[in-house]
C-alpha positions in Angstrom: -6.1 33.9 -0.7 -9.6 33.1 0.8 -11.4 29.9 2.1 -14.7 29.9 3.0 -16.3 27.5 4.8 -19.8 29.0 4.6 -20.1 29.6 1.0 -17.8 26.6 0.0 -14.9 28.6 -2.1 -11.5 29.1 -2.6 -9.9 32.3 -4.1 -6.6 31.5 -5.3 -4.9 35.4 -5.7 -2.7 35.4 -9.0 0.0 38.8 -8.7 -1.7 41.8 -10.5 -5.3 40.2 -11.1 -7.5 42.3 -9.1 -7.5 40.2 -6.9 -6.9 42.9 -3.8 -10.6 44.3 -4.9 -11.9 40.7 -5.2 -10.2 39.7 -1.6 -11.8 43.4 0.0 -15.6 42.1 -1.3 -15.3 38.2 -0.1 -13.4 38.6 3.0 -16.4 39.1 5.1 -17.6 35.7 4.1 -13.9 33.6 4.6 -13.2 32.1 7.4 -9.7 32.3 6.4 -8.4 34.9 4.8 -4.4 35.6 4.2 -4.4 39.4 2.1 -1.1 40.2 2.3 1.9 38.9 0.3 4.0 38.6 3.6 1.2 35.8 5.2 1.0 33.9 1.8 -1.6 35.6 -0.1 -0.4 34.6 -3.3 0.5 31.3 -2.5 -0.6 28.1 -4.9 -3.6 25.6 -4.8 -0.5 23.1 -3.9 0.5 25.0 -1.2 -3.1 25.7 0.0 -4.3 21.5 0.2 -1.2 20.5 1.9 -1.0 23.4 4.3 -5.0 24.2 5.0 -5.7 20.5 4.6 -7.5 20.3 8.0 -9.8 23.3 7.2 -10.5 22.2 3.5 -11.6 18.8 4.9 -14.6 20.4 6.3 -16.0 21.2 3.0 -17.1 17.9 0.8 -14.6 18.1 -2.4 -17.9 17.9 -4.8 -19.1 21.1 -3.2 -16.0 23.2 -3.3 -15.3 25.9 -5.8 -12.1 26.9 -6.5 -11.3 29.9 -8.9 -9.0 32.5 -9.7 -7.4 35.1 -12.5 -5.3 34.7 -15.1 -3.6 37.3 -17.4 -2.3 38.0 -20.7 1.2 37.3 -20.3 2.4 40.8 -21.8 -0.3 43.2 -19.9 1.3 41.2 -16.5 4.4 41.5 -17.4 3.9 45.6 -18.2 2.3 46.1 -15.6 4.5 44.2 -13.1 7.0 46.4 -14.3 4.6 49.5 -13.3 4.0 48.7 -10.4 7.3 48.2 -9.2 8.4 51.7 -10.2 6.5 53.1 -7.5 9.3 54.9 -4.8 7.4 53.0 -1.9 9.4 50.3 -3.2 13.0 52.4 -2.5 13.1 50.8 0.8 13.2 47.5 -0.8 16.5 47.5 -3.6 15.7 44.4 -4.6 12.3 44.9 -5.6 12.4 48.4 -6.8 12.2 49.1 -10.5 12.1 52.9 -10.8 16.0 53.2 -12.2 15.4 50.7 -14.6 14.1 50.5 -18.6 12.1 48.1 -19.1 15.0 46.4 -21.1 16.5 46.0 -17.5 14.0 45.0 -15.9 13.7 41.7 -17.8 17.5 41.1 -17.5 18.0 42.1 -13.9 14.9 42.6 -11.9 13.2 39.5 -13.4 16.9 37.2 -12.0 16.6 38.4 -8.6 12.9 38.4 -8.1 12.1 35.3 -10.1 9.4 33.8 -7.2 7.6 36.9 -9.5 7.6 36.0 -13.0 6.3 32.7 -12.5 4.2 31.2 -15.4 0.7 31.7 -13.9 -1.3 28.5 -14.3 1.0 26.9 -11.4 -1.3 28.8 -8.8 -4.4 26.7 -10.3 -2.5 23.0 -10.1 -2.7 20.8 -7.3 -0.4 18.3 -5.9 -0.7 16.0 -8.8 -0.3 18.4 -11.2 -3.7 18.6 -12.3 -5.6 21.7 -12.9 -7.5 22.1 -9.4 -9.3 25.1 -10.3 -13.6 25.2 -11.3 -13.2 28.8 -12.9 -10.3 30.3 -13.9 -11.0 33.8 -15.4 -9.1 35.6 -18.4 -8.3 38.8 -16.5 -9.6 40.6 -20.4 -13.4 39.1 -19.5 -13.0 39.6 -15.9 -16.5 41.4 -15.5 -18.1 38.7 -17.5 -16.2 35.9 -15.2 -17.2 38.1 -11.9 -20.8 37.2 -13.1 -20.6 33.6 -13.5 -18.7 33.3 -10.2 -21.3 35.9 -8.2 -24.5 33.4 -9.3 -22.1 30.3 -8.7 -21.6 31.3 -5.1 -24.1 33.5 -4.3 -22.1 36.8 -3.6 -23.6 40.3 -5.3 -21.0 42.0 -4.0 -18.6 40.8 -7.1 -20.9 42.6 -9.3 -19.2 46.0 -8.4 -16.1 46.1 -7.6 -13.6 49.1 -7.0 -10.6 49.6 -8.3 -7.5 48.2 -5.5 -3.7 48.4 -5.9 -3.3 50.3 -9.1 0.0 49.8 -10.9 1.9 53.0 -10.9 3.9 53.7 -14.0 3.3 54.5 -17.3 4.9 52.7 -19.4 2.7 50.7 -22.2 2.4 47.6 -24.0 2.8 49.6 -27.3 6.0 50.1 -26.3 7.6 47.3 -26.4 10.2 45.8 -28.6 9.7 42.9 -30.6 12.6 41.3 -28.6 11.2 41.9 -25.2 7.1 40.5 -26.5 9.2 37.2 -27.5 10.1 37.1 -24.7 7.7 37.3 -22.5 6.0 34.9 -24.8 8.5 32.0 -24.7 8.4 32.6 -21.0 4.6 32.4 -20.3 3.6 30.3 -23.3 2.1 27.7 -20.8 -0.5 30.6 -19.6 -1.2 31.3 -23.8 -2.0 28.2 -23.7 -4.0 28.2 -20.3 -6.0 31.2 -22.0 -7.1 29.8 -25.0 -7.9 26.3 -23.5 -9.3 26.7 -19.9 -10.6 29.8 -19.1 -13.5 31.5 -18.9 -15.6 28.2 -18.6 -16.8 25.7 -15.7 -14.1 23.2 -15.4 -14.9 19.8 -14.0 -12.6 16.3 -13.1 -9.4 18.3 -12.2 -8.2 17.9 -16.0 -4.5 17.0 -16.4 -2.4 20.4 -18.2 0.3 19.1 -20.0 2.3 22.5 -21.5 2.1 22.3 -25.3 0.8 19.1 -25.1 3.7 17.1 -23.7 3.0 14.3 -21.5 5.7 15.4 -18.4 8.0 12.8 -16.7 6.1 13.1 -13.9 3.2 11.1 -15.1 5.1 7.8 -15.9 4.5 5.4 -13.9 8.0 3.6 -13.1 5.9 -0.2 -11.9 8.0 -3.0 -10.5 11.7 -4.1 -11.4 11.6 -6.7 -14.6 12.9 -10.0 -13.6 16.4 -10.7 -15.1 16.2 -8.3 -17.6 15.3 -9.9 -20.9 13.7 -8.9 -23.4 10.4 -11.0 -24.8 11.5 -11.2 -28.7 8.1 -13.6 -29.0 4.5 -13.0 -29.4 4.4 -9.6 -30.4 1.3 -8.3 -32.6 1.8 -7.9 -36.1 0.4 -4.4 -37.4 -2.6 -4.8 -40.0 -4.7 -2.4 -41.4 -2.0 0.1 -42.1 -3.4 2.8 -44.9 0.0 4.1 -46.6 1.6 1.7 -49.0 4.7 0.3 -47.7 7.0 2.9 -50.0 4.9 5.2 -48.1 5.5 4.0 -44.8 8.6 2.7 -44.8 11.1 5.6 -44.1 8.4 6.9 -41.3 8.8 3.8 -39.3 11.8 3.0 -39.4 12.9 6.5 -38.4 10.1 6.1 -35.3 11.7 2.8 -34.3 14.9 4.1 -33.9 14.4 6.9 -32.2 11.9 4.8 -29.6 14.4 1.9 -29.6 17.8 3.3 -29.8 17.1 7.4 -29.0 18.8 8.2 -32.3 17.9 8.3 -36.1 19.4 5.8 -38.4 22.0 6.4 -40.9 21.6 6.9 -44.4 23.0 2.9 -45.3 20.9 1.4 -42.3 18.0 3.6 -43.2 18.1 2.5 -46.8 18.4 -1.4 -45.6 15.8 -1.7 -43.1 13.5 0.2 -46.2 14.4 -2.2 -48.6 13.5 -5.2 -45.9 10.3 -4.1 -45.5 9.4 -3.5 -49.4 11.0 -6.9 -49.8 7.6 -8.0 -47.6 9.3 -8.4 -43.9 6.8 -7.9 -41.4 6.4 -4.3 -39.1 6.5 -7.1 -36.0 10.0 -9.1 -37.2 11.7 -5.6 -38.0 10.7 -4.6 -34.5 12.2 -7.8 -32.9 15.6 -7.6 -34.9 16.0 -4.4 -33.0 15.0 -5.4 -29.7 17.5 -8.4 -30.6 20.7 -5.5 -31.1 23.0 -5.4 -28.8 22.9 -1.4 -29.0 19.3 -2.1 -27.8 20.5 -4.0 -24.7 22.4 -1.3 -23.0 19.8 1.2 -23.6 17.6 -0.9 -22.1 19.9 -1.2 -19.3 20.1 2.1 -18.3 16.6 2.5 -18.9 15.7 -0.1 -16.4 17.9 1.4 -13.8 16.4 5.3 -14.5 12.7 4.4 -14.6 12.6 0.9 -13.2 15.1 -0.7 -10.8 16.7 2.3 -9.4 17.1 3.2 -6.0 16.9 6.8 -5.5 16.2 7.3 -1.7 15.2 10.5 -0.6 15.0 10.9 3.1 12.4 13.8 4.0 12.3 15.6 7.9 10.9 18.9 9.7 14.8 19.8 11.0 16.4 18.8 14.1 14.5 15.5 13.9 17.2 13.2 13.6 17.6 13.6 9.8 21.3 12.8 9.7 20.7 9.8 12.4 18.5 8.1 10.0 21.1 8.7 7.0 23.9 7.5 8.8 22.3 4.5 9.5 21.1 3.6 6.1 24.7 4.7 4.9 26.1 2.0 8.0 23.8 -0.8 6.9 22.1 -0.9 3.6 25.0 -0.5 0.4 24.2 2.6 -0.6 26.3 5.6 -2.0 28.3 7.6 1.1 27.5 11.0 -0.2 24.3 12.7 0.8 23.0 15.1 -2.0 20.2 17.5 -1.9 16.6 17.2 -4.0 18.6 19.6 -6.4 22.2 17.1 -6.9 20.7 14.0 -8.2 20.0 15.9 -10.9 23.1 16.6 -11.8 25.2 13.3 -10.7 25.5 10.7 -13.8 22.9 10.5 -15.8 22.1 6.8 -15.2 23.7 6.2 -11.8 21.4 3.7 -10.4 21.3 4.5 -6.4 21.7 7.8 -4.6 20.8 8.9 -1.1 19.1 12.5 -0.8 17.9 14.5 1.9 15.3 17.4 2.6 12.9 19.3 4.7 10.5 19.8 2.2 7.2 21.2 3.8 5.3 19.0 1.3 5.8 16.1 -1.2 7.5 18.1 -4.5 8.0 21.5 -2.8 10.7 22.4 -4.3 9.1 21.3 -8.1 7.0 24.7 -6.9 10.2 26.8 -7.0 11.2 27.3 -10.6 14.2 30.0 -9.5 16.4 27.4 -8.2 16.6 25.2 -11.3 19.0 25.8 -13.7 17.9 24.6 -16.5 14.7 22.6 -18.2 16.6 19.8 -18.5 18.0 20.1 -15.1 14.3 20.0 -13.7 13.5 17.4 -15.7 16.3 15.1 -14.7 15.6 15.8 -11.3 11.9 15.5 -11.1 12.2 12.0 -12.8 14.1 10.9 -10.0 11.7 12.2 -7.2 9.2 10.8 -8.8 10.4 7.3 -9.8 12.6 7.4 -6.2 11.7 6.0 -2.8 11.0 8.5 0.3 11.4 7.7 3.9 10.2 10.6 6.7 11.6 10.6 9.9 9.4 11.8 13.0 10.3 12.9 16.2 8.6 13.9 19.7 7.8 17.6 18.7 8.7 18.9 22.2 12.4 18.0 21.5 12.4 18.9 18.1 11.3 22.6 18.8 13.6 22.6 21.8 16.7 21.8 19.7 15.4 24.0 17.2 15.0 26.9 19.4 18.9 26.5 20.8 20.0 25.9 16.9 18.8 28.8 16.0 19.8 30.7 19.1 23.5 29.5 18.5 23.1 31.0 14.5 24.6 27.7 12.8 22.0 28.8 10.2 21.9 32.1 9.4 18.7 32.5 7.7 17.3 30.8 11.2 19.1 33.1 13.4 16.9 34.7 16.5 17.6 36.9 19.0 19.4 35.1 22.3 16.7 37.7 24.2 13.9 35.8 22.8 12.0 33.4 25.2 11.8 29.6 24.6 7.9 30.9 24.5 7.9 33.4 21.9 9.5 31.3 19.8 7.4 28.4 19.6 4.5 31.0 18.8 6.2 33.4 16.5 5.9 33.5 12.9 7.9 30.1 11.3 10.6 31.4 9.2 10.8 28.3 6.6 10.1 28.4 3.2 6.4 27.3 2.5 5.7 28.4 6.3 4.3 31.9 5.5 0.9 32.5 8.0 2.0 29.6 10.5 3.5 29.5 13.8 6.8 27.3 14.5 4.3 24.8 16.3 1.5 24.9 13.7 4.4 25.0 11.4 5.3 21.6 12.7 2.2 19.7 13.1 1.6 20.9 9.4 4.7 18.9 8.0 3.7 16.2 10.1 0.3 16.0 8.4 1.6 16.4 5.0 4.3 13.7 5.3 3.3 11.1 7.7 -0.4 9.5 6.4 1.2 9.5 2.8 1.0 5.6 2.5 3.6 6.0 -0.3 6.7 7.1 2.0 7.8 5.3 5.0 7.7 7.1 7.9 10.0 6.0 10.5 9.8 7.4 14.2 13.4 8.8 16.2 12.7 6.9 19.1 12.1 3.4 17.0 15.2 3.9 15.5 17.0 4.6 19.3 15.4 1.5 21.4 14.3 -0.9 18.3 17.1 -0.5 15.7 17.0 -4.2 14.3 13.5 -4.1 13.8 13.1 -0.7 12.0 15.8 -1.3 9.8 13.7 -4.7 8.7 11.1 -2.3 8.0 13.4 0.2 6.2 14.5 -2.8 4.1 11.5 -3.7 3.5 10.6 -0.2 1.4 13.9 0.2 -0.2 13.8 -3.7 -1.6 17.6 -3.9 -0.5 18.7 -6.4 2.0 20.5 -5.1 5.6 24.4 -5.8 5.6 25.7 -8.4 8.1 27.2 -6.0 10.1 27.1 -1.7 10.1 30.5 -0.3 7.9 32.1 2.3 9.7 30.6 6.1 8.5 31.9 9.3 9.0 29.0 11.5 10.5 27.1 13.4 8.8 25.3 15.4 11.7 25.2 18.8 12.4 25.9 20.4 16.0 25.0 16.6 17.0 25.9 18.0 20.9 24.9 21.5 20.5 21.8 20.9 22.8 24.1 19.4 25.4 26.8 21.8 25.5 23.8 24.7 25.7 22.5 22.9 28.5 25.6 22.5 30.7 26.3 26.1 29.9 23.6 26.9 32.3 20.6 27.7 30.0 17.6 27.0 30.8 14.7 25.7 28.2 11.6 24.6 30.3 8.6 23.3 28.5 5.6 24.5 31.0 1.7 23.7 31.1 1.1 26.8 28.7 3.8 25.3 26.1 2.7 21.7 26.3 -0.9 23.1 25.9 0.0 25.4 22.6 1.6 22.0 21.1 -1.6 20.0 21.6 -3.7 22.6 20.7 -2.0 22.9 17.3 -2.0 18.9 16.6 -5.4 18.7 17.2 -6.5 21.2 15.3 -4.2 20.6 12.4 -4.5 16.9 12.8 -8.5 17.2 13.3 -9.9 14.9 15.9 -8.5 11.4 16.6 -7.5 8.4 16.1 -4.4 9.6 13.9 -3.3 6.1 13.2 0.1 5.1 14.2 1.0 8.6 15.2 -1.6 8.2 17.8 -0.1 6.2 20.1 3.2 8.3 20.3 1.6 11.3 20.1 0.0 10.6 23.7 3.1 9.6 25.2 5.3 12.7 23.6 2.0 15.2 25.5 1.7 13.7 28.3 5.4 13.3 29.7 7.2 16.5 28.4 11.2 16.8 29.2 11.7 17.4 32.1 12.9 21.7 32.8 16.6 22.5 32.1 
């Protein structure tokens, strides 16, 4: 992945593209440049605006030119499988590919490695799912799409490339069974369609890609609540200028209407009735409102209302150890909400039309986890799930980042998550500067790593973002505010709620064991180094204000 600031471009590096020989003739001219896989050199345009925001806001959007590689899904897929034979990958089981057929390689190396098999077209879609890329090129025209993108930016050096990271098998396409090409085809038949619709010409307007034409879930909009549910039976426009004749037509719409109406199709005897209506002369606008009149009408329309409408899916968001489970507990105390905290992943599997739920996560960016299609089970399951992100109401809770690395730092000292886990050796210091170990951290710092969520979450003006402290010293009026954006009132009085927390008093106990975690001149410096570079120059808005005050009077050494 390259950005460059002098030449205004962004190479987005697909897996097995060239795109090691196109990275070794631009990198001279990026400013940044992430080449290997363990920085985040294949990571997605998604991934790129939220996390190189600050840098890509130097360049004016009109002037930036984003491109990439795509591939024929079966040539990746072969050679994927070549290159993964190779015995440099011994050291690594569960990449390794040598003791497999290919056969196995599609059921077992493609389960545990899925990150890898990911339809390509997601690297080219930005945050709103909408095809971010100016040039994507079909890796079968490459040297043709090399040209356009040399005069387009001004680089020769495209012109004559080497060749970089050859694959190191041997096995071939022509051997494939037809089993294994369907496949591969079912699997990547978004990037077919990618192919034969997008690439290999100038693309302008960030078109919206909707996989074999579907319009997603993601793109309804949910609008407000409807007041006291009833349906307007009056008024509606009667159809004119239909073409077909009315025996014609008949069995068409009525079959339509139902399924819109009532998500089935009608039975033979109601199919045959609601025909013989209309050819009896009754009007496409009075069939309509006898079935928005049907009581089987009414409770879809109920549950319908409470999935895309009124619903209250709240989905509490947080970089961790910032008070994350002191912001649900307190909705749980005061608002009536459910007791049980999922993850992004449970709503998805909790009753299909259960109107309120309470979620929590520490997604690096809005719809993270939507990049990840390993951990979904199913379609459906993603579906389900993505519905309720998207129609649900976020809250992000921020906290002074000097405490929330220092809590962080004796969490992960104390192992209480093991993918955290650090040496006890390791100084408060080296910490805070070492590579972050969270997902969608690659190439980042801890402290950059924070400041990044920060500016991903906090100046989206369609979650709340409530601050730790606020919560401590004003608690009445932030949860006014929190009612406010959920649009449910605050109880009377807080209902007793178990605790949801985790190693609330681990930083105390640390502590009085006789630790020490001091937060020196050199540390405080790093932090406001990283927010003001991340954050680019002031005013920050309503972060401002707390920002100066969390800088300028660190905690005091322990």
């Amino acid at each position: 992945m390259l950005i460059s600031l002098s030449k205004k471009f962004v190479f987005v590096a697909n897996l097995k593209t060239a795109s090691t020989a196109i990275e070794k003739a631009l990198r001279p001219l990026a400013e940044l440049a992430l080449v290997e896989s363990r920085f985040g050199k294949h990571q997605t345009f998604r991934e790129i605006e939220t996390r190189f925001a600050w840098l890509l806001n130097l360049i004016d959007p009109k002037e930036m030119f984003v491109f990439g590689v795509i591939r024929d899904p079966v040539d990746y897929m072969v050679s994927l499988y070549n290159s993964h034979t190779d015995p440099k990958f011994k050291a690594n089981p569960r990449l390794y590919a040598g003791d497999l057929d290919f056969e196995g390689f599609l059921r077992e190396w493609t389960v545990r490695n899925a990150d890898q098999i990911k339809q390509q077209y997601l690297h080219f879609l930005d945050r709103n799912g909408r095809i971010a890329a100016n040039y994507i090129m079909s890796y079968s025209k490459l040297e043709e799409g090399l040209r356009f993108v040399s005069e387009r930016i001004g680089v020769t050096a495209l012109l004559s490339l080497g060749r970089e990271n050859r694959s190191h098998g041997s096995f071939q396409v022509s051997s494939l069974s037809a089993g294994q090409r369907d496949w591969i085809e079912a699997h990547f038949a978004p990037d077919r369609e990618v192919l034969k619709t997008y690439c290999d010409r100038l693309l302008t307007g960030r078109p919206l890609f909707a996989p074999n034409g579907q319009v997603d879930e993601t793109d309804i909009n949910a609008g407000s609540a409807l007041p006291d549910q009833k349906i307007p039976t009056a008024g509606l426009p009667v159809a004119t200028g239909l073409s077909e004749s009315a025996d014609q037509l008949a069995p068409q719409l009525v079959q339509a209407l139902f399924r819109v109406l009532l998500h089935r199709d009608p039975d033979d005897v109601t199919l045959q009735e609601r025909i013989g209506r209309i050819k009896k002369g009754l009007s496409v606008d009075s069939i309509l409102v006898e079935l928005l009149k049907s009581a089987e009408f009414a409770k879809k329309f109920a549950k319908f209302s409470h999935t895309y409408v009124s619903s209250h899916h709240i989905f509490v968001h947080s970089h961790r150890r910032s008070g994350t489970h002191f912001l649900l507990d307190t909705i749980r105390a005061w608002f009536d909400v459910p007791d049980r905290i999922h993850s992004i992943l449970n709503p998805a599997v909790a009753p299909k039309y259960e109107p309120y739920s309470l979620s929590k996560d520490h997604e690096p960016f809005r719809a993270f986890k939507f990049t990840q299609d390993d951990i979904w089970r199913t379609p459906d399951h993603l579906r389900r799930a993505r519905r309720r992100y998207n129609t649900g109401i976020h809250i992000y809770i921020v906290r002074n980042p000097l405490e929330v690395l220092r809590s962080a730092y004796i969490f992960d000292i104390s192992g209480e998550e093991p993918n955290f886990k650090i040496d006890p050796k390791t100084s408060f210091f080296e910490y805070l500067t070492a590579s972050s170990l969270h997902q969608g951290g690659a190439g980042l710092n801890r402290i950059d790593y924070w400041a990044t969520h920060v500016n991903s979450w906090y100046y989206d003006e369609s979650v709340l973002s409530v601050h730790y402290d606020d919560l401590k010293t004003a608690l009445q009026h932030t949860l006014a505010v929190i009612s406010e954006h959920l649009g449910l009132p605050v109880r009377e009085s807080a209902r007793d709620v178990i605790s949801s927390g985790v190693a609330t008093n681990l930083t105390k106990t640390f502590l009085a064991g006789g630790h020490s975690v001091s937060w020196d001149d050199s540390a405080v410096a790093a932090v406001r180094s990283s927010v003001e570079r991340i954050l680019g120059p002031k005013p920050w808005g309503n972060l401002e204000p707390y920002m100066d005050k969390w800088l300028s009077s660190p905690p005091p050494s322990t």
